[in-house]
C-alpha positions in Angstrom: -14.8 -1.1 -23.1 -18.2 -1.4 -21.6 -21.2 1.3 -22.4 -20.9 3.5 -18.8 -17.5 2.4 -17.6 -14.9 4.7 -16.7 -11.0 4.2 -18.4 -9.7 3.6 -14.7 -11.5 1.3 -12.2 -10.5 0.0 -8.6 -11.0 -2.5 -6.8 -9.8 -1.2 -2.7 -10.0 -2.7 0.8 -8.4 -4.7 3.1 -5.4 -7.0 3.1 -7.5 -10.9 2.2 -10.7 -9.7 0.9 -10.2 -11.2 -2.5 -9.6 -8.0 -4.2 -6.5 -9.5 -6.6 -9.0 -12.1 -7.8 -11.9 -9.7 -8.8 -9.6 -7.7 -10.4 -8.3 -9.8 -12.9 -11.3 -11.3 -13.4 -12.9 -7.1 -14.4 -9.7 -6.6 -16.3 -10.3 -10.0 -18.4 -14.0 -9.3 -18.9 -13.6 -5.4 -20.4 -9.9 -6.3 -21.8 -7.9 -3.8 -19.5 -5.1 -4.2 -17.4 -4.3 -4.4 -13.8 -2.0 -1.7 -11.7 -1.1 -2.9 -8.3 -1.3 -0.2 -5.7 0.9 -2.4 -2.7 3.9 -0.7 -0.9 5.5 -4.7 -1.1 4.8 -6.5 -4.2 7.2 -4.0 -6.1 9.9 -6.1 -4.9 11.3 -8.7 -6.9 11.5 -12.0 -4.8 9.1 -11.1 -2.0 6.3 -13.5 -3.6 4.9 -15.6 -1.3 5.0 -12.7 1.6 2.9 -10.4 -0.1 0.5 -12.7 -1.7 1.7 -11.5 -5.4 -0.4 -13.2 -8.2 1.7 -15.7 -10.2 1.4 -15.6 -13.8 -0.9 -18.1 -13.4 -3.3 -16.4 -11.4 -2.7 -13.8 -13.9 -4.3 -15.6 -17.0 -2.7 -13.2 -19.7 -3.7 -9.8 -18.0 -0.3 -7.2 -17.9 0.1 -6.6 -14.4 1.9 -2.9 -13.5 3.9 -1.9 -10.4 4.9 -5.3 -9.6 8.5 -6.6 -9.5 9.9 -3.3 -10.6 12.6 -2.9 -7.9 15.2 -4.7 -6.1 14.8 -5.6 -2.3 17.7 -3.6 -1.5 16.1 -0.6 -3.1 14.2 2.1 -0.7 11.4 2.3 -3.4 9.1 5.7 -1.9 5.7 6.3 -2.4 7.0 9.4 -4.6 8.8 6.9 -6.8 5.7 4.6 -7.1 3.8 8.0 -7.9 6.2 8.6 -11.2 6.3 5.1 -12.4 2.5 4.4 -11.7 1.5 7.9 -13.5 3.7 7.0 -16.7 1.4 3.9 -17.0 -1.8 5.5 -16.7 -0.6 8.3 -18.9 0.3 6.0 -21.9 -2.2 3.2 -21.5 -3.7 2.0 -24.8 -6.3 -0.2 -22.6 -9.0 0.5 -19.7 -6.9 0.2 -16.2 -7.7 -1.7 -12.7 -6.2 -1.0 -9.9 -5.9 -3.2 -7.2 -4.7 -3.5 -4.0 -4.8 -2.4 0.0 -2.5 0.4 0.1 -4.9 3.4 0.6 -1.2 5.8 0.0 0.0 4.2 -2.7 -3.7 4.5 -4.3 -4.5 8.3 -3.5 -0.6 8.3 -5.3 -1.7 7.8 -7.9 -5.0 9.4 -8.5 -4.8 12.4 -6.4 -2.9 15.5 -5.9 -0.7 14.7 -3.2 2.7 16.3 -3.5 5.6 14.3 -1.9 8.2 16.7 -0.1 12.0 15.8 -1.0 13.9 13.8 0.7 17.8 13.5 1.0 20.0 10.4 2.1 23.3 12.4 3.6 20.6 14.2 6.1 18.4 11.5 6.6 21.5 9.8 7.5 22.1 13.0 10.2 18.9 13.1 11.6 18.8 9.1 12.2 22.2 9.9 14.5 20.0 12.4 16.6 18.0 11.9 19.7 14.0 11.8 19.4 13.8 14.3 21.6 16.0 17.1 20.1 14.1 16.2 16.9 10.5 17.0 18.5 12.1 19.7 19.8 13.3 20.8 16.9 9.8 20.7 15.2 8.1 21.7 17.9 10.5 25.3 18.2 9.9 26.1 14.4 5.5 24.8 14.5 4.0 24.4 17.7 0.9 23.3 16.2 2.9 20.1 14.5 0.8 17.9 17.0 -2.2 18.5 15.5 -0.7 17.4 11.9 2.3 15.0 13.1 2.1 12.0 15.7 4.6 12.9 17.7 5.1 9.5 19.5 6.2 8.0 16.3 10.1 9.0 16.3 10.1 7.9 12.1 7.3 10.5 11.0 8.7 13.4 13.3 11.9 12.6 11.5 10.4 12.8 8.2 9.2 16.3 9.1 11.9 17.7 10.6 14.1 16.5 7.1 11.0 17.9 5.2 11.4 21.4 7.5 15.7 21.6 6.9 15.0 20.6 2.7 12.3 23.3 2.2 11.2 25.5 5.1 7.7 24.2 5.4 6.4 23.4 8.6 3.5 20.6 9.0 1.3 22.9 9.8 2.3 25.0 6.7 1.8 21.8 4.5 -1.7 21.1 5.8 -2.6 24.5 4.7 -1.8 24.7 1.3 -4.2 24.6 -1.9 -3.2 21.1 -2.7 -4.2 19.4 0.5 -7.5 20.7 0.8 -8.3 19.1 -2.5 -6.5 15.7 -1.1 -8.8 16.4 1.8 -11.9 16.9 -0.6 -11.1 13.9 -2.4 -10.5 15.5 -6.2 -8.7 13.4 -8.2 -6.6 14.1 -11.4 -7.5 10.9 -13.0 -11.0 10.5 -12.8 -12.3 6.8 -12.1 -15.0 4.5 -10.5 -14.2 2.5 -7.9 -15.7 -0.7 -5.6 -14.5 -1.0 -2.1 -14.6 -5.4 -1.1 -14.6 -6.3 2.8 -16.2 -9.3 4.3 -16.5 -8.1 7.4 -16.0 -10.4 10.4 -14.8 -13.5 7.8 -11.4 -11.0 7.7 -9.5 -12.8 10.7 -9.9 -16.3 9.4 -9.2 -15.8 5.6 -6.0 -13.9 7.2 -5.1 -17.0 9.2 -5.5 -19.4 6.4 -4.1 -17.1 4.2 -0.6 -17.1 6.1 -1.2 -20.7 6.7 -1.4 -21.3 3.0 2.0 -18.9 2.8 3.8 -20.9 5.7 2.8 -24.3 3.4 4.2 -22.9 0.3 7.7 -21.6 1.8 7.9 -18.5 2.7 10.2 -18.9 5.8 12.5 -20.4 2.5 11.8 -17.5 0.7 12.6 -14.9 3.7 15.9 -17.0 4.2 17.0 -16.6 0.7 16.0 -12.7 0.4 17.6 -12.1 4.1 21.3 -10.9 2.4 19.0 -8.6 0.2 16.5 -7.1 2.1 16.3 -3.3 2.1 15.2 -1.1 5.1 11.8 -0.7 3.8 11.5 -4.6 2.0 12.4 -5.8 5.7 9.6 -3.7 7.4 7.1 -5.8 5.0 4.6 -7.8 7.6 5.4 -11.0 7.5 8.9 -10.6 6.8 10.0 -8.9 10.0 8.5 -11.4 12.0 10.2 -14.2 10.2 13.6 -12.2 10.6 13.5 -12.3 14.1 12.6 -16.1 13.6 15.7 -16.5 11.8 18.4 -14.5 14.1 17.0 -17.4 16.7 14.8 -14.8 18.6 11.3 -16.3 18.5 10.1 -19.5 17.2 8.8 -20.3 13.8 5.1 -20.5 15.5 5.7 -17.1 17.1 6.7 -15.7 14.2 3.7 -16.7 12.2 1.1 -15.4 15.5 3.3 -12.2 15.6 2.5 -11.8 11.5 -1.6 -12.4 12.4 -1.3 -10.3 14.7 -0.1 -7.4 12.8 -1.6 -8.2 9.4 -4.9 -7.9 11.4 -4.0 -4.5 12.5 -3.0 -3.6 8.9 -6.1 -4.5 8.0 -8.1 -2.4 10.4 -6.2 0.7 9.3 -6.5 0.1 5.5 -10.4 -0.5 6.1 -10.2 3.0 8.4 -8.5 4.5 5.6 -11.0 3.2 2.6 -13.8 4.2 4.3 -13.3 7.8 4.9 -12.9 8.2 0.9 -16.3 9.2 -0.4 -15.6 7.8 -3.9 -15.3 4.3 -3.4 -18.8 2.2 -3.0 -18.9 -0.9 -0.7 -20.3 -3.9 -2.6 -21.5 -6.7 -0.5 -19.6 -9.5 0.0 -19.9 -12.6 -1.4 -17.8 -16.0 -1.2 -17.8 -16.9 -4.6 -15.3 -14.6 -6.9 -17.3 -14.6 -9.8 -20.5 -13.4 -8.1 -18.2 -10.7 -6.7 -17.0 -10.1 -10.0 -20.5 -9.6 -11.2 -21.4 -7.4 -8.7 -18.6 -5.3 -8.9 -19.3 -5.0 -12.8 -22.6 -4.3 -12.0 -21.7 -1.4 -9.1 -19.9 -0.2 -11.9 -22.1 0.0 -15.1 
């Protein structure tokens, strides 16, 4: 590798920034390899949808964490966690990481500890009312507010089958050793990383991006997958839009509006997300993907 480069790099930020592109290009130039940190491209067939590099665009570099389950699979952030640590544990060459998932990144570099989870109870609990859930929580922490959005019926789930598996209580969880080092931002694998954005260009290279998406099938693509889709593959942006396109209930242009829509708002939280971490330094942007590569290898050096 290069004199002053750290074994792990990243390149983080939002969802269109031309992140993949600068990646592959830092992983050709120091002879490393790329792990992709995105909650969707682990799914084999969802290409199109969640702009996966071919092997083209991958000119010879070994890409990780892509296509390693089936759509039908519920593939969790704790299972992304294993299977990305084995990689970085046994690499022979320097690794990039790449990608938008501020989660799946923090996976794999920090000490975050994912509670257990089991499908006969998350089964019972999804039979419940919100309400008795919240309630639930609410009887056994009354601070879970503060560390739990209760309005979001699928997270208050999650901690009330995190309470009934192990006892712990949000609050409880927040307190521990572990997350105040996820709150300090100490990593276990030590790395340097570049954060890309280009700021107000976002909105349009979203739109052309699911324009170029929309040109190159992936209403086909949804169609084929639709048989296969798992709960979590058919929460993928995109994707649920074009499901609801397909079971007749919006048009094909709504579909493709409702998916800017949200991609935008994905974006704004993953940019929310990258910029609280202290670690990562903001390069400015530039159109042209080498330049961005060189200034990312120079942020970096």
């Amino acid at each position: 590798g290069e004199p002053g480069l750290s074994r792990i790099l990243a390149v983080l930020g939002p969802t269109a920034s031309g992140k993949t592109d600068v990646a592959i290009n830092l992983a050709e130039r120091i002879g490393g390899e790329v792990i992709s940190v995105d909650s969707m491209q682990v799914y084999r067939g969802m290409d199109i949808g969640t702009a996966k590099p071919t092997v083209v665009e991958r000119r010879g570099v070994t890409h990780h964490m892509i296509d390693v389950a089936e759509p039908e699979e519920e593939f969790t952030v704790a299972e992304f966690r294993r299977m990305g640590r084995k990689v970085m544990e046994s690499a022979n060459a320097p690794l990039v990481i790449a990608g938008g998932s501020g989660l799946h990144f923090r996976a794999l570099v920090d000490p975050m500890n994912f509670a257990p989870t089991d499908r006969g109870l998350r089964l019972e609990l999804e039979q419940s009312e919100a309400d008795e859930l919240a309630a639930e929580l609410l009887a056994e922490d009354p601070h879970a507010a503060m560390h739990v959005d209760m309005a979001n019926p699928r997270r208050v789930l999650r901690a009330v089958e995190v309470l009934r598996l192990t006892g712990e209580t949000p609050t409880s969880r927040a307190a521990s050793a572990e997350a105040d080092e996820v709150r300090r931002y100490e990593p276990e694998f030590s790395f340097q990383a570049i954060g890309i954005d280009p700021g107000d260009l976002l909105d349009d290279r979203i739109d052309r991006r699911l324009a170029d998406m929309r040109a190159g099938g992936l209403v086909d693509e949804v169609r084929r997958l639709r048989p296969r889709l798992g709960r979590t593959a058919r929460s993928a942006v995109g994707y649920r839009e074009i499901l609801l396109h397909l079971t007749g209930e919006t048009t094909e242009e709504e579909a493709f509006a409702a998916a800017s829509g949200k991609t935008k708002k994905v974006a704004k939280k993953q940019r929310t997300w990258f910029q609280r971490d202290p670690r990562i330094r903001w390069i400015p942007w530039l159109e042209d993907p080498d330049h961005r590569s060189d200034r990312a290898m120079e942020a970096l050096s």
